[in-house]
Residue frames relative to the residue before (quaternion, step in Angstrom):
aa qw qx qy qz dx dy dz
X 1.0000 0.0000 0.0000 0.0000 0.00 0.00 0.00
X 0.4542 -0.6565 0.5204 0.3031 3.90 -0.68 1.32
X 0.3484 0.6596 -0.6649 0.0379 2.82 -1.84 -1.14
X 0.1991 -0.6500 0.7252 0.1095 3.71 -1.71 0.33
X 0.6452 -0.5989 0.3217 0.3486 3.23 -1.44 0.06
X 0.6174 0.4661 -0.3775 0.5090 3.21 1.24 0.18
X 0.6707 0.4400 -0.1993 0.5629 4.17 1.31 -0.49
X 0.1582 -0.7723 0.6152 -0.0096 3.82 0.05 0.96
X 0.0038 -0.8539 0.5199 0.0233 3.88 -1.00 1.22
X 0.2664 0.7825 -0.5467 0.1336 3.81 0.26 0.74
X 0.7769 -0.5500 0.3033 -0.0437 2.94 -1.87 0.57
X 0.2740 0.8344 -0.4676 0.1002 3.66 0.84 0.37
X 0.8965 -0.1915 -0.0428 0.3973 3.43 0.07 1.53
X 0.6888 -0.3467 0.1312 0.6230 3.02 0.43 -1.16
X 0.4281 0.6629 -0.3522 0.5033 3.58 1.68 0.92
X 0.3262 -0.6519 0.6747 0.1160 3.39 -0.79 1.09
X 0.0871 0.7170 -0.6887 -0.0640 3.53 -1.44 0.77
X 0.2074 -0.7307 0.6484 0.0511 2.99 -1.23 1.42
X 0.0171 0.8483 -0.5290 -0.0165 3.69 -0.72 1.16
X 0.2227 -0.7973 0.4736 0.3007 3.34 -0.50 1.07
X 0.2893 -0.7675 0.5650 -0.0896 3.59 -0.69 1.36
X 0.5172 0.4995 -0.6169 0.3201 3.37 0.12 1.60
X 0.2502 -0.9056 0.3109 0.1438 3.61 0.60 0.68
X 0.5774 0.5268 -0.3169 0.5373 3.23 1.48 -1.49
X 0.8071 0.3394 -0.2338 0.4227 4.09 0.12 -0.30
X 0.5915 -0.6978 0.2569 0.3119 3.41 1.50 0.08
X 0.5255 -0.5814 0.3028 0.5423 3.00 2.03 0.32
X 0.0538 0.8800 -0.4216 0.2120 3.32 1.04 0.76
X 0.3114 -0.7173 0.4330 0.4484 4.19 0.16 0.48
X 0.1410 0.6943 -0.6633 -0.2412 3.56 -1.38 0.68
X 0.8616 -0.2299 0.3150 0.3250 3.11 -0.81 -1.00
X 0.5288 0.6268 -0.1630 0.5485 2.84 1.51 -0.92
X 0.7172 0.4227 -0.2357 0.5014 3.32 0.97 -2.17
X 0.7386 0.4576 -0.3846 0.3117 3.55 0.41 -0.70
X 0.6353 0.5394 -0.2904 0.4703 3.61 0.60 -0.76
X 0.7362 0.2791 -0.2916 0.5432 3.67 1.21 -0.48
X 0.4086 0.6116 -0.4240 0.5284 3.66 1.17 0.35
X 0.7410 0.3714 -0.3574 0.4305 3.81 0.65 -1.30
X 0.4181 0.6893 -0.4560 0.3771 3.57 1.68 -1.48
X 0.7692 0.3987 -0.3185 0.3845 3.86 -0.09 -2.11
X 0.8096 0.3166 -0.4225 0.2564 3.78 0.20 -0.13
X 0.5090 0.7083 -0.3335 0.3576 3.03 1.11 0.15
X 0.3637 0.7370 -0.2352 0.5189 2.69 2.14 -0.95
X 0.8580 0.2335 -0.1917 0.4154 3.04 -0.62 -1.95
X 0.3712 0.5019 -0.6628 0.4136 4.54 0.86 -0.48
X 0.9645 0.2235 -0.1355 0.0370 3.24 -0.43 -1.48
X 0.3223 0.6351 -0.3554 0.6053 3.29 1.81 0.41
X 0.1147 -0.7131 0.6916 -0.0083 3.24 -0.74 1.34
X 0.3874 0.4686 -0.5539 0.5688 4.27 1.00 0.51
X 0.6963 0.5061 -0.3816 0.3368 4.18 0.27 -0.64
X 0.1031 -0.8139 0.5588 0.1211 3.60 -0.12 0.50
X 0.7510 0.0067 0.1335 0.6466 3.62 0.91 -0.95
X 0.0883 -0.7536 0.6485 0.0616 3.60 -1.77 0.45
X 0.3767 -0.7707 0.5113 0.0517 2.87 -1.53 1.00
X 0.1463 -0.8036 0.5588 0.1433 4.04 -0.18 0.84
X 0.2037 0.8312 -0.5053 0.1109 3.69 -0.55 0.53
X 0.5828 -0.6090 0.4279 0.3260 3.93 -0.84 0.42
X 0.0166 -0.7348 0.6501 0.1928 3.14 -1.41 -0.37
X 0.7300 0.0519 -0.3969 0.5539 3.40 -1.23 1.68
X 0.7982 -0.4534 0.1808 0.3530 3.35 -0.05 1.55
X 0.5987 0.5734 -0.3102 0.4654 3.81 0.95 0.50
X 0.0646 -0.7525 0.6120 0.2346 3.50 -0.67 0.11
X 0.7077 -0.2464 0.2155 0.6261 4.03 0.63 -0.43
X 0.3228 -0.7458 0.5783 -0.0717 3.08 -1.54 1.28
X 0.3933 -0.6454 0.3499 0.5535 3.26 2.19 0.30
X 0.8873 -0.1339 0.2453 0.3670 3.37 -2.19 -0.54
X 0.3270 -0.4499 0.7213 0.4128 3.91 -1.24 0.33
X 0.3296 -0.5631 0.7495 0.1116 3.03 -1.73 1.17
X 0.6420 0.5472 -0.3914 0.3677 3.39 0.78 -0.31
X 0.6628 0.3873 -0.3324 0.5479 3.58 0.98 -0.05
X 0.5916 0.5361 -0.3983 0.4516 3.36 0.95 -0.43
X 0.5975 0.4767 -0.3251 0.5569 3.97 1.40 -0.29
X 0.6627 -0.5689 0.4087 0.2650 3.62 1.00 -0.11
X 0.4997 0.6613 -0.3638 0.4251 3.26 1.75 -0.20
X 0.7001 -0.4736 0.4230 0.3265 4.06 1.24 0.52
X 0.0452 0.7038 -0.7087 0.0193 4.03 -0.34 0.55
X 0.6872 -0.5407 0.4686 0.1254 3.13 -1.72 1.03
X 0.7572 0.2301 -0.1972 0.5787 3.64 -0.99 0.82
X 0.0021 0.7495 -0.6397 0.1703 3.51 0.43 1.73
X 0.2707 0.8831 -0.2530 0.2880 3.40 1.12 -0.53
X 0.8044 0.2968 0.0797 0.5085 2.79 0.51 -2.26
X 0.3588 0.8387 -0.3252 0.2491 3.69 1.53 0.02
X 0.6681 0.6049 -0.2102 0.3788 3.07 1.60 -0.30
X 0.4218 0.5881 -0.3123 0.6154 3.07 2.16 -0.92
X 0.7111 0.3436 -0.4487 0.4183 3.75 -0.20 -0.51
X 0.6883 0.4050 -0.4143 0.4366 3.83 0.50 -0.86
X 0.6186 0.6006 -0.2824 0.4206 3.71 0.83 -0.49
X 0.6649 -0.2365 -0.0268 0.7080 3.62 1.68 -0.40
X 0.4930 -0.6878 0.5311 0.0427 3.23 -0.49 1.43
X 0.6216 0.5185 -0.2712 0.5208 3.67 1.04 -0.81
X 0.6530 0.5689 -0.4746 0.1571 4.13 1.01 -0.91
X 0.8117 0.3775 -0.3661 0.2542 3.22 0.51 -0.05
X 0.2894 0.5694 -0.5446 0.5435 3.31 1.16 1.00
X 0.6447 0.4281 -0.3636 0.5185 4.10 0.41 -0.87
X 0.7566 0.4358 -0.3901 0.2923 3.33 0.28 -1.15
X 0.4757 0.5176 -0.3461 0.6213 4.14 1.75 -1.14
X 0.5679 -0.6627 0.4511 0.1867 3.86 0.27 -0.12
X 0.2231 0.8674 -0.3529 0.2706 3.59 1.93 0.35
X 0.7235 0.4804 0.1060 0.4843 2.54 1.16 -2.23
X 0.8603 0.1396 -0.0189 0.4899 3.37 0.36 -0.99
X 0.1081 -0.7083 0.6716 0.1885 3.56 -1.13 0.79
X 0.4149 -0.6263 0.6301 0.1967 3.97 -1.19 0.99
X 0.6074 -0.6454 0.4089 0.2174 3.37 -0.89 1.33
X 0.7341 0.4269 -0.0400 0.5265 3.43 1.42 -1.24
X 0.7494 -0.4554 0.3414 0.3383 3.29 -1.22 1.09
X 0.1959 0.8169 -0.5296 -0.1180 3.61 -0.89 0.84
X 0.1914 -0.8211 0.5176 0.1458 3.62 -0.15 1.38
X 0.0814 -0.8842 0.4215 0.1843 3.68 -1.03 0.32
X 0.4423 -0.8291 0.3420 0.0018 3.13 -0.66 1.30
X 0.0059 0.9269 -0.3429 0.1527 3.15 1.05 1.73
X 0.1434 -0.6468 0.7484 0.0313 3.74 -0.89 1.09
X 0.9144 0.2104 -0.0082 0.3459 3.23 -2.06 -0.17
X 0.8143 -0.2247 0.2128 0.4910 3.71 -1.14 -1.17
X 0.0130 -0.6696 0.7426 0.0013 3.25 -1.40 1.12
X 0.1912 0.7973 -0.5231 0.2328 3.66 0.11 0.59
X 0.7495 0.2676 -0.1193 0.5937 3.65 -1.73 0.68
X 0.9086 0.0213 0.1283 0.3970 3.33 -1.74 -1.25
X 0.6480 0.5470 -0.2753 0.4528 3.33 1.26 -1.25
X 0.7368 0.3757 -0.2764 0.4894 3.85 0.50 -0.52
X 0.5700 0.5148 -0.3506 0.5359 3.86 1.51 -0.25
X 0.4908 0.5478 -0.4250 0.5276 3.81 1.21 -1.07
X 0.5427 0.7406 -0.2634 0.2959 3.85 0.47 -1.57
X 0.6802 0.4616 -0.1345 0.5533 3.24 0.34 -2.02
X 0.7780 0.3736 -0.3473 0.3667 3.83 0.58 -0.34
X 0.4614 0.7234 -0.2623 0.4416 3.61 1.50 0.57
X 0.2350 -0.8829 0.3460 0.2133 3.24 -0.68 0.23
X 0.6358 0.2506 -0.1277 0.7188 3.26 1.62 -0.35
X 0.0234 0.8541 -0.5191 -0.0216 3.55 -1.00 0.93
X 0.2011 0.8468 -0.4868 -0.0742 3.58 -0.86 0.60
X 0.4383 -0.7485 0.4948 0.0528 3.31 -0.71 0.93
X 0.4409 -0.6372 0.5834 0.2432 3.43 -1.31 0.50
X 0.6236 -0.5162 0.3249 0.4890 3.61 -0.95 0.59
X 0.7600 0.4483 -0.2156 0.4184 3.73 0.55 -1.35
X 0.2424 0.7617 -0.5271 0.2884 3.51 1.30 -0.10
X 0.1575 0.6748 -0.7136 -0.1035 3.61 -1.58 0.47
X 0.1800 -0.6893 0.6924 0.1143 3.35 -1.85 0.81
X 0.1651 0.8034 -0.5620 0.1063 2.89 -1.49 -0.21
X 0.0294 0.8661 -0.4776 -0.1442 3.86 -1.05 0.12
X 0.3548 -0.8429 0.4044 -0.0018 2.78 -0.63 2.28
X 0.3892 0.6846 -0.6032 0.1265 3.32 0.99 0.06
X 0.5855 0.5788 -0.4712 0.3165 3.98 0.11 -1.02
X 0.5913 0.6951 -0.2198 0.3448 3.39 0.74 -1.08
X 0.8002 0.1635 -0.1013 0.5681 3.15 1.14 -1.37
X 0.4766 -0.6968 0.2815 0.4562 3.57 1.66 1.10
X 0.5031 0.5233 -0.5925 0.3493 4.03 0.71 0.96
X 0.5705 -0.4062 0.5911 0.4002 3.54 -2.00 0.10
X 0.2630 -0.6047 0.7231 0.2055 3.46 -1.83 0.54
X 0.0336 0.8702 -0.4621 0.1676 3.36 0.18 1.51
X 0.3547 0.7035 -0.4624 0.4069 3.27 1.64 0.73
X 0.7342 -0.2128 0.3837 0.5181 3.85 1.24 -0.11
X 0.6291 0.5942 -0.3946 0.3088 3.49 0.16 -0.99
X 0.7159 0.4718 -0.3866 0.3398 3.97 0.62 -0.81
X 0.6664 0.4023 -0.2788 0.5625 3.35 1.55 -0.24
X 0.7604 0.4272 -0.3702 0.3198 3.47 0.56 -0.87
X 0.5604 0.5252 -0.5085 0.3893 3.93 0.75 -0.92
X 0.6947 0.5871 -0.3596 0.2082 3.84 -0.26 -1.26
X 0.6696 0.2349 -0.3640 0.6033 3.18 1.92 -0.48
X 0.4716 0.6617 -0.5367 0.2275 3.64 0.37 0.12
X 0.7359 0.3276 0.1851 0.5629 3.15 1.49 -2.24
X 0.6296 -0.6059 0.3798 0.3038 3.49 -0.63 0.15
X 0.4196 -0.7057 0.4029 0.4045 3.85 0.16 1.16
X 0.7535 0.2933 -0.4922 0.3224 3.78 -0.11 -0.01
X 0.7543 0.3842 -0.3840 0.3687 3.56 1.08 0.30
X 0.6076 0.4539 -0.4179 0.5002 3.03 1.40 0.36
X 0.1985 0.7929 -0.2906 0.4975 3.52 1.52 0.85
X 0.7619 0.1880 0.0439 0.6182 2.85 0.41 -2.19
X 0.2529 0.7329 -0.4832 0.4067 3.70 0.64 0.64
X 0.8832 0.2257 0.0738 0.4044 2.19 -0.16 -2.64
X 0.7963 0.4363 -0.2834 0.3087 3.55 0.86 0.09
X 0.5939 0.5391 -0.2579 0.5387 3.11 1.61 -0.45
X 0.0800 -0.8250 0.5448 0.1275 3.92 1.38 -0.69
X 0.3804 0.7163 -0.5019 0.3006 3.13 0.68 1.03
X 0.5859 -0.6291 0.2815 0.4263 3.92 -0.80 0.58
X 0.1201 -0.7283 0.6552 0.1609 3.96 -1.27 -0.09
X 0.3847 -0.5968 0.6308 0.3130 3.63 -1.18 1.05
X 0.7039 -0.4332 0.4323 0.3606 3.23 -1.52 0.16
X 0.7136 0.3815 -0.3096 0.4994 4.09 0.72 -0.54
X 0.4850 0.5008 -0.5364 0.4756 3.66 1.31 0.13
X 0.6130 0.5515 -0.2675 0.4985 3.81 0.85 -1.47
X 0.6009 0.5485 -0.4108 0.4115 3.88 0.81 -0.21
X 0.7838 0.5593 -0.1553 0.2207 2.49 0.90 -1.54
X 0.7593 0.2894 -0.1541 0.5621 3.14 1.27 -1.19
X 0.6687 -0.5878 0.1549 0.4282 3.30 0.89 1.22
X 0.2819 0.7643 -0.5383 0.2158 4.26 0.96 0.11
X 0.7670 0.2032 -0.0822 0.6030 3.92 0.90 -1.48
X 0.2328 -0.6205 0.7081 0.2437 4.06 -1.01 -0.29
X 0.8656 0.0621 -0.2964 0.3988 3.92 0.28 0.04
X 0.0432 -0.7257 0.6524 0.2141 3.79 -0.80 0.04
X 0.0781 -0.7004 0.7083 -0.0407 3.79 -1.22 1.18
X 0.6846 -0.4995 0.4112 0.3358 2.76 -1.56 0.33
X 0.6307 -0.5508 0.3441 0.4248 3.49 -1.27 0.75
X 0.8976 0.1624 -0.2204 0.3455 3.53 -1.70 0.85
X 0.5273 0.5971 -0.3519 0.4915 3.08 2.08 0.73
X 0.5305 0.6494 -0.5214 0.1580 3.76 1.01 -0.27
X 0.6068 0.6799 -0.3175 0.2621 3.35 0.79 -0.87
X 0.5134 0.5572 -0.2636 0.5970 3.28 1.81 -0.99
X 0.8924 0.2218 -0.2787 0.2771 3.32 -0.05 -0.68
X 0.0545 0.8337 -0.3887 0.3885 3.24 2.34 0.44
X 0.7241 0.3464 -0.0245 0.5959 3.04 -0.28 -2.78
X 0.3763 0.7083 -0.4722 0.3655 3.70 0.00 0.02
X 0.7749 0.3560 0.1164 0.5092 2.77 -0.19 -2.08
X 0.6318 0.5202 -0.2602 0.5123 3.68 0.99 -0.73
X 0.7749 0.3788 -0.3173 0.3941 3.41 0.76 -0.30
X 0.5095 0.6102 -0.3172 0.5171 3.19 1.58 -0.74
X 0.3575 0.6882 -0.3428 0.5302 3.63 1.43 -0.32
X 0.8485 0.3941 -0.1216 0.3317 3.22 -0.25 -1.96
X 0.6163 0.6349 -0.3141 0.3441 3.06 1.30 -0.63
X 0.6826 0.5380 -0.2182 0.4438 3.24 1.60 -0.47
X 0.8698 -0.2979 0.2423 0.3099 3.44 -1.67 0.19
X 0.3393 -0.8206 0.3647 0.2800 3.74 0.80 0.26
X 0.6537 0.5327 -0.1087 0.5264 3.00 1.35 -1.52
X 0.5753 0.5366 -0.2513 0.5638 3.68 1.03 -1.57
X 0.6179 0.6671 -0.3075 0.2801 3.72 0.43 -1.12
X 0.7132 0.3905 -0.0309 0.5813 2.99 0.84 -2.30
X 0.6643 0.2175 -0.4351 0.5675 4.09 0.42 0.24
X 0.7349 0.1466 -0.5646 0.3459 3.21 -0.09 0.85
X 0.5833 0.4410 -0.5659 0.3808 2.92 -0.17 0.67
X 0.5769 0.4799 -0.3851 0.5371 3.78 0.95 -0.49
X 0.6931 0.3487 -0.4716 0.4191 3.77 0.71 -0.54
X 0.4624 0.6893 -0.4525 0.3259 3.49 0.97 -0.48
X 0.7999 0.4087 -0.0407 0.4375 3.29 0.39 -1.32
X 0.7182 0.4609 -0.3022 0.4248 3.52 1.28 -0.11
X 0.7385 0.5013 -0.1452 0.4270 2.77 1.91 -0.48
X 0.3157 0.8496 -0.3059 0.2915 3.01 2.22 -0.22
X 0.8720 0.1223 -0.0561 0.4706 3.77 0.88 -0.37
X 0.5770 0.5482 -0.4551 0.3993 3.19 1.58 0.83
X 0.6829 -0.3857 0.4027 0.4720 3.53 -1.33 0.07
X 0.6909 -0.4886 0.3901 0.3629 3.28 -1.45 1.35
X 0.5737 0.6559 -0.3196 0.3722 3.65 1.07 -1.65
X 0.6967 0.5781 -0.0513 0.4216 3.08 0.16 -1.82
X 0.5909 0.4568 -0.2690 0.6081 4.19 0.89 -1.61
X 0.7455 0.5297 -0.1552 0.3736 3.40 0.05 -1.03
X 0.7360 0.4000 -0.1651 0.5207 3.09 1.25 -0.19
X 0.4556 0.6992 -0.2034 0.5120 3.09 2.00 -1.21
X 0.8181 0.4078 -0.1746 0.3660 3.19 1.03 -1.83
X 0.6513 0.5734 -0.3143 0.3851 3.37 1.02 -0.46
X 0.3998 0.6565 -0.2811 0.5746 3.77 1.89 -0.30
X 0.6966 0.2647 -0.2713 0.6092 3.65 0.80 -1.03
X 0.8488 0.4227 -0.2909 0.1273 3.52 -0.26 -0.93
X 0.3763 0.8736 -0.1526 0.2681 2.73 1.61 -0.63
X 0.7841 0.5037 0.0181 0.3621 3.10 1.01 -1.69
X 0.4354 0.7466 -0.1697 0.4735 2.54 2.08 -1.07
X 0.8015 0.3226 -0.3460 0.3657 3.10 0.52 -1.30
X 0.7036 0.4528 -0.3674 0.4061 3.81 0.82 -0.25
X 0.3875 0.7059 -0.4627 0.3707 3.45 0.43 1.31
X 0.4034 -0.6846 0.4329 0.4257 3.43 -0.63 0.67
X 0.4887 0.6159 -0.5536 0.2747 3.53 0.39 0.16
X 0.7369 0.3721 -0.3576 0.4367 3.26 0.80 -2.00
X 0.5893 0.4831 -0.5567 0.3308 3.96 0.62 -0.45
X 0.5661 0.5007 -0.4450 0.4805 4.22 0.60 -0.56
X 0.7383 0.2759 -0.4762 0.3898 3.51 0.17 -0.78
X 0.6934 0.4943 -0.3572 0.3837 4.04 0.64 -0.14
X 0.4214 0.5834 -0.4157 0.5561 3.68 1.94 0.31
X 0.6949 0.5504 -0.2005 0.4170 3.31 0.59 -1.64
X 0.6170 0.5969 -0.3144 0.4052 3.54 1.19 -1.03
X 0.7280 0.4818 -0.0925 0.4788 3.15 0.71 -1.93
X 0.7437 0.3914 -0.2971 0.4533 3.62 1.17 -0.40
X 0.3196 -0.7829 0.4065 0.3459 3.64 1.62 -0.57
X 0.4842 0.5633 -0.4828 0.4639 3.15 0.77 0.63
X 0.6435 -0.4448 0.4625 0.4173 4.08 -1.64 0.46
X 0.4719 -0.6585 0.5288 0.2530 3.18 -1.19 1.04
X 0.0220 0.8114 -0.5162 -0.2733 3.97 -0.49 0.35
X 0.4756 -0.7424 0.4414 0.1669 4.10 -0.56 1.48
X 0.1771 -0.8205 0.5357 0.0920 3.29 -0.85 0.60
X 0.1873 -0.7625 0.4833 0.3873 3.44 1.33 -0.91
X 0.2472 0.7390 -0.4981 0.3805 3.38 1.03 1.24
């Protein structure tokens, strides 16, 4: 199992948790975090025991975006790892999720600040849930940078273009029930509870078809910007197959017998 000192990787059943684990900076992106961010998905693609993963902070933060302090030239921590970037120059776009979509469910499991990088990292997730006090936002205008993690293309389809508009231009903050509201998170819990209801939701996950799982979510996303015609057609290419697996026949044994279905990825 990977990880760096700034990216924590442990096990909760059949859930991968990736925690970014630099507190003193709020979970700020370094180098470290990113290279052991790209490491955990790569992880969970290729582990067929992973069914789903969970991304979450540690010490009440989930990501405070980029050190601004390396962006000034002031050096970022974990020179070390300096070789992984010359070796693919692209990893830390995969690791912020730009680049790379994980086959497997990724719910996120937000406390405190999600801001900057942290609300662009976000947009690459698929389930979100958020403590009440949670704040998001992207501050880049503010400090006269681009939010070039993705965000000028990806919010408008997440959220409605005039609030992902006033997002991106005003870089002003949002409480977690504003981010509910206009559709950014899908759960708000009490504070120091997202993670629970994270693995929650992650298991209710696991419980399902593995195979069935991953095509929907690949049709989801492949179809996200074609013609209904075209989706519809897209979808029937993915789903199809599905049904002649020995899984989807167990999960209709298991039905008919009432008993837990037990997957194989077969």
């Amino acid at each position: 199992m990977g990880g760096t000192e700034h990216l924590t990787v442990h096990r909760e059943g059949a859930t991968l948790v990736l925690t970014l684990n630099r507190p003193e900076a709020r979970n700020a992106l370094s180098l470290p975090m990113l290279v052991g961010l790209y490491d955990g998905w790569v992880e969970a693609d290729e582990d067929d025991a992973v069914r789903s993963i969970v991304l979450t902070g540690a010490g009440g933060a989930f990501c405070a975006g980029m050190d601004l302090k390396a962006l000034a030239g002031r050096g970022m921590e974990g020179e070390q790892y300096r070789d992984r970037l010359k070796a693919d120059p692209d990893l830390h776009w995969k690791a912020m999720l730009r680049h790379h979509r994980p086959r497997k469910p990724v719910i996120a499991a937000v406390e405190g600040y999600c801001v900057a990088g942290g609300t662009e990292i976000l947009q690459g997730t698929d389930i979100r849930v958020a403590g009440a006090s949670a704040t998001f936002g992207l501050f880049e205008v503010r400090r006269g940078l681009f939010p070039i993690g993705g965000s000028t293309v990806r919010l408008q389809r997440q959220i409605p273009r005039t609030h992902a508009l006033e997002m991106l231009l005003t870089g002003r903050p949002y409480t977690a029930r504003e981010a509910a509201a206009i559709g950014l998170i899908g759960h708000v819990v009490p504070d120091g509870t997202a993670l629970d209801k994270a693995l929650a939701v992650a298991e209710q996950i696991n419980a399902c078809g593995p195979l069935a799982v991953e095509a929907v979510k690949a049709s989801v996303y492949e179809t996200a910007e074609l013609t209904e015609t075209d989706g519809l057609a897209a979808e029937l290419r993915r789903g199809w197959p599905v049904f002649d697996t020995a899984d989807a026949k167990e999960g209709s044994r298991a039905f008919a017998e009432k008993r837990p279905p037990v997957y194989r990825r077969a």
